[in-house]
C-alpha beads as a LAMMPS data file, in Angstrom:
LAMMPS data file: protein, C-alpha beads

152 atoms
151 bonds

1 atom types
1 bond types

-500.0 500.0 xlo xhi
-500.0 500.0 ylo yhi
-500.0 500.0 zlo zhi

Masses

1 110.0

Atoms # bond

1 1 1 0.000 0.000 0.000
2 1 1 2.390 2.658 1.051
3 1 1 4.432 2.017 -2.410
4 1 1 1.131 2.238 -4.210
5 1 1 0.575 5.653 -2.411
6 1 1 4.235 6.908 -3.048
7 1 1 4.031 6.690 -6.744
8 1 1 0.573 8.000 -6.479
9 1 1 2.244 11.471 -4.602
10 1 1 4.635 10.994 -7.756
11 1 1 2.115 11.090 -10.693
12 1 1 1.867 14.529 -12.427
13 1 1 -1.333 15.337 -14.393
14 1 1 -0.949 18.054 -16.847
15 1 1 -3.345 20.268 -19.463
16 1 1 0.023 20.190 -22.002
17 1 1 2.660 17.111 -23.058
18 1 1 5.970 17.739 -21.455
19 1 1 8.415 19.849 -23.314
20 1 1 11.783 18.761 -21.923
21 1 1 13.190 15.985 -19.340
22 1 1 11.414 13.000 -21.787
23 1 1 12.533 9.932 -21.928
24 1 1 13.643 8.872 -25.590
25 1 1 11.146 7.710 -27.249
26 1 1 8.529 8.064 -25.137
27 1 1 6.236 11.314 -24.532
28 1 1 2.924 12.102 -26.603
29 1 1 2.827 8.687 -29.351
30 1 1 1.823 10.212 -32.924
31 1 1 -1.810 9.119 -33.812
32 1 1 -3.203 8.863 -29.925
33 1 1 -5.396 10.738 -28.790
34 1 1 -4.822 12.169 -24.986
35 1 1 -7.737 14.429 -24.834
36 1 1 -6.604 17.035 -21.891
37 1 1 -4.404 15.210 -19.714
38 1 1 -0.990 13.921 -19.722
39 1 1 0.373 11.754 -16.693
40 1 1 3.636 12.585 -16.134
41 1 1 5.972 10.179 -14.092
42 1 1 9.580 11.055 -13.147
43 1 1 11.781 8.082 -13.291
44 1 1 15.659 8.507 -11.630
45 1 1 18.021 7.890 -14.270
46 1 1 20.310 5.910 -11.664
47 1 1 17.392 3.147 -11.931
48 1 1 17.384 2.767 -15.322
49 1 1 20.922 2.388 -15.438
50 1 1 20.736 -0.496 -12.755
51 1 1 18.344 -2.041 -14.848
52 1 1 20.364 -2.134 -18.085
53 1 1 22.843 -3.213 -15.728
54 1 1 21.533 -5.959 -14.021
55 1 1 19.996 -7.182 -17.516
56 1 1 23.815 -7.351 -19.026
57 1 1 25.228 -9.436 -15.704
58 1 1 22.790 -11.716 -15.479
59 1 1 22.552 -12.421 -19.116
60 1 1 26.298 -12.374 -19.344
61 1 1 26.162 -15.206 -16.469
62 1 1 23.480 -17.024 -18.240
63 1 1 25.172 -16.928 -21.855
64 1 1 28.897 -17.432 -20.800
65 1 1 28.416 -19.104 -17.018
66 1 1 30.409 -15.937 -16.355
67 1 1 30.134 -13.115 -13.550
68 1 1 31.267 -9.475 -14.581
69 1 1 33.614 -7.959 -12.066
70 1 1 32.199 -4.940 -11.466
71 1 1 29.755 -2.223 -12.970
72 1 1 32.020 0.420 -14.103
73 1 1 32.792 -2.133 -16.575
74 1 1 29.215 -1.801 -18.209
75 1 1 28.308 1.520 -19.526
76 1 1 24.748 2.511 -19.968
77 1 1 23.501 5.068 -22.404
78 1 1 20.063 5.998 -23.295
79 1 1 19.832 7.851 -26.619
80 1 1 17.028 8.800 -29.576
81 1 1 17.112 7.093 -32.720
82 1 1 18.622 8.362 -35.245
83 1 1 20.304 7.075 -38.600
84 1 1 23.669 6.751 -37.527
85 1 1 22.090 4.615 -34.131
86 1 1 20.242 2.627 -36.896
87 1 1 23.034 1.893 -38.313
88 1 1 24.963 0.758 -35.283
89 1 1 22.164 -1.778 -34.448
90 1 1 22.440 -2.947 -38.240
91 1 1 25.744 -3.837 -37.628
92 1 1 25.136 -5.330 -34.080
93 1 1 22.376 -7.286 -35.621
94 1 1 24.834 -8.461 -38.203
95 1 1 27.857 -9.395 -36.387
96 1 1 25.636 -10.809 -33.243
97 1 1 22.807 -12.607 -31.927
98 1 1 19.741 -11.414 -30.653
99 1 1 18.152 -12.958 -27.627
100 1 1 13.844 -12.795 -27.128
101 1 1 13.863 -12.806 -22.839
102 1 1 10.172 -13.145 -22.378
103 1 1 7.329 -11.143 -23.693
104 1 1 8.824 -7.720 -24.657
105 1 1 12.247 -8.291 -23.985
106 1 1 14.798 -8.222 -27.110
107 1 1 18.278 -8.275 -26.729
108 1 1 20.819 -7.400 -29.293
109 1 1 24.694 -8.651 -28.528
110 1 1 27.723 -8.377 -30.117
111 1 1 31.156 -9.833 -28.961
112 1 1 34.530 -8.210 -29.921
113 1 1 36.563 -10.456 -32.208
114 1 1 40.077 -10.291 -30.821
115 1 1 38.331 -9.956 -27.143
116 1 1 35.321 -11.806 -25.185
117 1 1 35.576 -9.378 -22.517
118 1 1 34.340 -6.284 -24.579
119 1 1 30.692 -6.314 -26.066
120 1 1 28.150 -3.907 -27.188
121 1 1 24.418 -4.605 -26.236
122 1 1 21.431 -2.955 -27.644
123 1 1 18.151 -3.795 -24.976
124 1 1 14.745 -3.051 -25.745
125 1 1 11.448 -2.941 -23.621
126 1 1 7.821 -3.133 -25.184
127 1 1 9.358 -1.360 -27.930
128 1 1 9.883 1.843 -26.337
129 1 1 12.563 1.252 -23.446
130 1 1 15.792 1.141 -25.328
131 1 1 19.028 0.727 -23.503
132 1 1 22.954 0.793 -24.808
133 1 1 25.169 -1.269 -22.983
134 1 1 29.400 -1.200 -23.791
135 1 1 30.948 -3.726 -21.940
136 1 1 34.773 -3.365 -21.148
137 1 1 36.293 -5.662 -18.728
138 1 1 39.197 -5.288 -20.255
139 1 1 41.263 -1.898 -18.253
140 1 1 44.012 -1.533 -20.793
141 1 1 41.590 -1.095 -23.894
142 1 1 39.700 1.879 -22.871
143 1 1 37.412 2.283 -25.846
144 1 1 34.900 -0.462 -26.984
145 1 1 36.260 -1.955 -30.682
146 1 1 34.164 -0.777 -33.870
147 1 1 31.164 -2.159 -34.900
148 1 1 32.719 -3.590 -37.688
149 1 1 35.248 -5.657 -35.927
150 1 1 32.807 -8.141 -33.868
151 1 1 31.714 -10.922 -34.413
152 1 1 29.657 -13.461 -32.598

Bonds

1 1 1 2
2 1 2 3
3 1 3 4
4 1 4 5
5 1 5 6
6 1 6 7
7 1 7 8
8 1 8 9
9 1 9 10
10 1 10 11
11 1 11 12
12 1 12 13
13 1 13 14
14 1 14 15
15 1 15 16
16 1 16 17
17 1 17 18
18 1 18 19
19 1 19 20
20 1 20 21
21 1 21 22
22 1 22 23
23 1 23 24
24 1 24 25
25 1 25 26
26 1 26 27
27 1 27 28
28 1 28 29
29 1 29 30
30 1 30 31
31 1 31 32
32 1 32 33
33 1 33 34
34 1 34 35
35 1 35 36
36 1 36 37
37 1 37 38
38 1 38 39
39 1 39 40
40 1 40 41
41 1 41 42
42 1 42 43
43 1 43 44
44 1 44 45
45 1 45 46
46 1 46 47
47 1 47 48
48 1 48 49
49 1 49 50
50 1 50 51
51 1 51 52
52 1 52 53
53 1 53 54
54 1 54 55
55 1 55 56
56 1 56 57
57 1 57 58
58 1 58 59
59 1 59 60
60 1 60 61
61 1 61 62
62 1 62 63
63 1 63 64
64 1 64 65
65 1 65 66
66 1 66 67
67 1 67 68
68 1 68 69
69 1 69 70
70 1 70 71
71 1 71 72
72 1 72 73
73 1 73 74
74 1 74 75
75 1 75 76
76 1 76 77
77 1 77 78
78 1 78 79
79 1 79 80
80 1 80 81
81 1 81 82
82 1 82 83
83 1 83 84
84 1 84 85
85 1 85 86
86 1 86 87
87 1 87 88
88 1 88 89
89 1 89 90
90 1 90 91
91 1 91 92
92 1 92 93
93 1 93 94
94 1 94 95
95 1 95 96
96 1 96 97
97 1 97 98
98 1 98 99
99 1 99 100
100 1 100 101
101 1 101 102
102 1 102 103
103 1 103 104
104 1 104 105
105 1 105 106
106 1 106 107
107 1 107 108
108 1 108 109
109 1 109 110
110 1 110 111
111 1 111 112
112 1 112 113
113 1 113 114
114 1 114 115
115 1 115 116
116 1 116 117
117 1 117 118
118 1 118 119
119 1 119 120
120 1 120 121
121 1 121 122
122 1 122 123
123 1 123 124
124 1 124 125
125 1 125 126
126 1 126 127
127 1 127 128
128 1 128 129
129 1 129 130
130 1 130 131
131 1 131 132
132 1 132 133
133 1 133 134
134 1 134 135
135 1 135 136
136 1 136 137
137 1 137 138
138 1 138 139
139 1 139 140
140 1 140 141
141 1 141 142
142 1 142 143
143 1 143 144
144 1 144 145
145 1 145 146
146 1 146 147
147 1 147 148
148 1 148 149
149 1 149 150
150 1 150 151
151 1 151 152
């Protein structure tokens, strides 16, 4: 109950669509009709993060029967599409495997060549939620490889 009222003291109802602070690729869907109220729900950034996260270790573990050391060596980025991210997932989809985890859960993995211990990830939720994960376990390479030089 007292979660259920927290997030209830959360919930922001609105006459207009939010301008700024949304959430790629969510906000006001084209074609859907609102009439006058938005609901407006701030989620912390640091949870979405541990999400992405905790979706790349315990896939990692389930994949490769192998724990990553720590989380600075998974970065997570949320960004909007765009052509050149299009094109980055092309070439994930290409060079990796994609994973369906359950109902609304793809996952999108490439491995470095020349390294198992670097990998870019590409997570998506119901469509909308879309994570970027760079894994570098690796410290003496400090920048993930190029798309073009993974491979599953």
């Amino acid at each position: 109950m007292a979660a259920r009222d927290k997030l209830r003291q959360e919930i922001v109802i609105s006459d207009n669509p939010p301008e700024e602070g949304v959430f790629p690729n969510f906000g006001p869907q084209p074609g859907v009709h609102y009439g006058n109220e938005y609901l407006i729900i701030g989620i912390p950034e640091a949870s979405l993060i541990t999400l992405g996260r905790k979706i790349v270790r315990g896939l990692t573990y389930v994949l490769e029967r192998r724990l990553l050391p720590d989380d600075d060596a998974i970065g997570i980025f949320f960004v909007w599409d765009a052509p050149d991210i299009t094109a980055l997932r092309a070439q994930i989809r290409a060079a990796g495997k994609t994973y369906h985890r359950g109902p609304g859960i793809l996952i999108e993995r490439a491995v470095a060549a020349d390294d198992v211990k670097m990998s870019m990830w590409h997570i998506t939720i119901f469509g909308r939620l879309k994570m970027w994960a760079v894994v570098n376990v690796n410290p003496v390479a400090k920048n993930p490889p190029a798309a073009t030089s993974v491979t599953t």
